[in-house]
Phi, psi and omega in degrees: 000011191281301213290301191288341157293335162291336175250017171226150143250166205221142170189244224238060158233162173248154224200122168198202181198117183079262195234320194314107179259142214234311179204129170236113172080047178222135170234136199264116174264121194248143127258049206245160160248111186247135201261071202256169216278009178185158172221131202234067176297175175261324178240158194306050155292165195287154172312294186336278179327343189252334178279347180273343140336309195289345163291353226264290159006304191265006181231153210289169168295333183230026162294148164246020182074132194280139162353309212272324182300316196296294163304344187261342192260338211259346176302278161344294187298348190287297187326310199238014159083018206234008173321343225237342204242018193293326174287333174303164165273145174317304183288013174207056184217140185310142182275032130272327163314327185283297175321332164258353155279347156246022166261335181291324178310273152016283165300315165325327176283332182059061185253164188311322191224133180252128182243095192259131125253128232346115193268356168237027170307121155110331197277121154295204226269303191322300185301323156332299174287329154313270214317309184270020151272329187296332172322288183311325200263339181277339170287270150041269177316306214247335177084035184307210124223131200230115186241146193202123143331114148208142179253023124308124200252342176258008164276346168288317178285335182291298205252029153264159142279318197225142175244133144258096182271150193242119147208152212046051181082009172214171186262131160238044162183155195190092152208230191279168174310319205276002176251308188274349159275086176228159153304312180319310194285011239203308157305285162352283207298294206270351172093340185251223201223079186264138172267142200222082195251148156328093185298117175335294165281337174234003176078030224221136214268110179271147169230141202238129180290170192225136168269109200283136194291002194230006166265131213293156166289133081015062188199196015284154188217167207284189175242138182234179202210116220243111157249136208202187180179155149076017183086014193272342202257350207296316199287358182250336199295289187312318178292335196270330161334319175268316133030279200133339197291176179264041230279121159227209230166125162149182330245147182248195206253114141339122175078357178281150195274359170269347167274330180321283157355262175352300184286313171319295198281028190017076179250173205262156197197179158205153204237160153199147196302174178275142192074027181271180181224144174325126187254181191278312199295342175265322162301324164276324190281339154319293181309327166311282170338315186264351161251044151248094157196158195232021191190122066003119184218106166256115183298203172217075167279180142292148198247084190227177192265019158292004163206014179299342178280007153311285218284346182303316214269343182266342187273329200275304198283311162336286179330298169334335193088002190278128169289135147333073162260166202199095191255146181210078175312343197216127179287166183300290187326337165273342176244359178291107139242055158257005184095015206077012146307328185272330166307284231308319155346283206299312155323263199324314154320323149301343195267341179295310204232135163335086170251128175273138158272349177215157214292316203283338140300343169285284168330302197275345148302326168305277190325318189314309186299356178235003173224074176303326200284313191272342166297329206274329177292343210257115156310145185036198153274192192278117189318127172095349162317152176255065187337000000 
């Protein structure tokens, strides 16, 4: 925020909304280029044009802009895909081609600070993912500051360094995404029930509606017993919960985002704090679990030693006849940090068991097995099997 308190100063103006006074008897030196959710001119100008506007801060009343402007617009226009859209008129453009010809205005400007409300109104997921990399790499690069609107909480958590939340007019809460995207506050703000899990790659706090424990099953259906970690388990834990399955879980790790999961859905589980290593009295009651189950579902986290004994413990049950699916989206050799004990597990576990590449071929097999009448009804094998 050093860059953007160096470009507004404050002396005599007053600033609100409604009866609502916002700022008083404060003046501003703005050097910010701001990015508002539509623009709406009175006369037709061309896209070029309305991004050569954004030049306007450096040039005389009747200058008509220089090479470097010119270069500075047709840059802009590269930066936001709309290069292409230079001869058009505004008023005959898609409102996401528009949402990006006033973010190319914007950027035209080369001002210190980028000010977005909400900047990706309108825009599908590519264009989503452009702008606010090109955002993100000039906060990066060039040493913007860049402050943006946004009620998407996960494109806020993907792409800020820093969150603010706001309700009723004042910030209650204010750091990195992984503190201030939580459920509690989050409950707090919106009033509703959110699941708040890790994002596999990045780590960066995904939000999800939560399924309330008091809402009915589709079942009864068999019970199946589900291992996961680091968030990898939640999404299978819930589809089959909601189902009709009988679900139960472990084990896992206090504060993990598949215990989180666990708990939201009040499913019967087992724990051990976080960064513990599976004890044995936390291992048998596990083991208990999984041979009352008629189904065994392995996610694919990392594997070190604090939970390789998960995999001792689905090889146990396995040896036992209990069926197996066994999804792996991610190869082992990328998540073993046991020194190679959990490949080797994992391997072995395979010559056992159903293996998937994708969560939603795991699930729809899970039914077949718990409904033999829709397998036997299903043309061939089962899609997405692992010979």
């Amino acid at each position: 925020m050093a860059q953007l308190r160096d470009a507004l100063s404050l002396a005599s103006v007053t600033a609100g909304y409604g009866e609502r006074v916002v700022l008083r008897d404060v003046s501003v030196r703005v050097e910010a280029a701001v990015v508002p959710q539509d623009l709406a001119p009175a006369f037709a100008y061309s896209v070029l044009e309305i991004v050569l506007m954004g030049r306007s801060p450096y040039l005389s009343p009747w200058a008509g802009g220089g090479p470097q402007d010119w270069a500075r617009a047709r840059l802009a226009m590269e930066q936001t895909n709309v290069q292409h859209l230079a001869d058009r008129t505004l008023d005959r453009l898609s409102g996401g081609e528009r949402q990006r010809v006033v973010l190319a205005q914007a950027l035209a400007q080369d001002a210190p600070v980028l000010l977005l409300d909400e900047p990706t109104t309108h825009l599908d997921l590519r264009h989503v993912v452009g702008v606010l990399a090109v955002v993100r790499g000039l906060a990066r690069t060039e040493g913007k500051a860049v402050l943006a609107v946004f009620h998407d909480l996960n494109l806020a958590a993907a792409y800020c360094d820093r969150v603010y939340a706001l309700s009723d007019g004042r910030i209650v809460a204010e750091g990195p995404p992984g503190q201030v995207v939580a459920a509690p506050l989050l409950r707090q703000v919106f009033g509703v029930e959110v699941d708040v899990i890790p994002s596999p790659t990045t780590g960066r706090p995904v939000v999800a509606p939560a399924r309330s424990p008091a809402e009915p099953r589709v079942g009864p259906h068999a019970r199946v017993h589900v291992v996961g970690g680091a968030g990898r388990g939640g999404g299978a834990m819930r589809s089959l919960a909601e189902a009709g399955y009988e679900v139960t879980a472990g084990v896992l790790h206090s504060g993990d985002g598949d215990a989180e999961v666990a708990e939201r859905l009040n499913l019967l589980r087992v724990a051990v704090p976080a960064f513990s290593p599976i004890d044995r009295w936390s291992s048998e009651d596990c083991m208990a679990l999984i041979r009352e189950a008629k189904l065994i579902v392995v996610c694919d986290p990392p594997f070190g030693p604090g939970n390789v004994e998960n995999l001792r413990m689905v090889l146990r049950g396995a040896r036992a006849g209990i069926p197996v699916l066994v999804l792996e989206r991610t190869p082992i050799r990328e998540r073993d940090f046991t020194g190679g004990d959990a490949t080797a597990l994992w391997l072995e576990l395979r010559g056992l068991a159903s293996v998937f590449e994708s969560e939603e071929k795991l699930l729809e097999a899970a039914g077949d097995m718990a409904d033999p009448s829709r397998a036997r009804s299903r043309p061939g094998p089962l899609a997405g099997q692992d010979p």
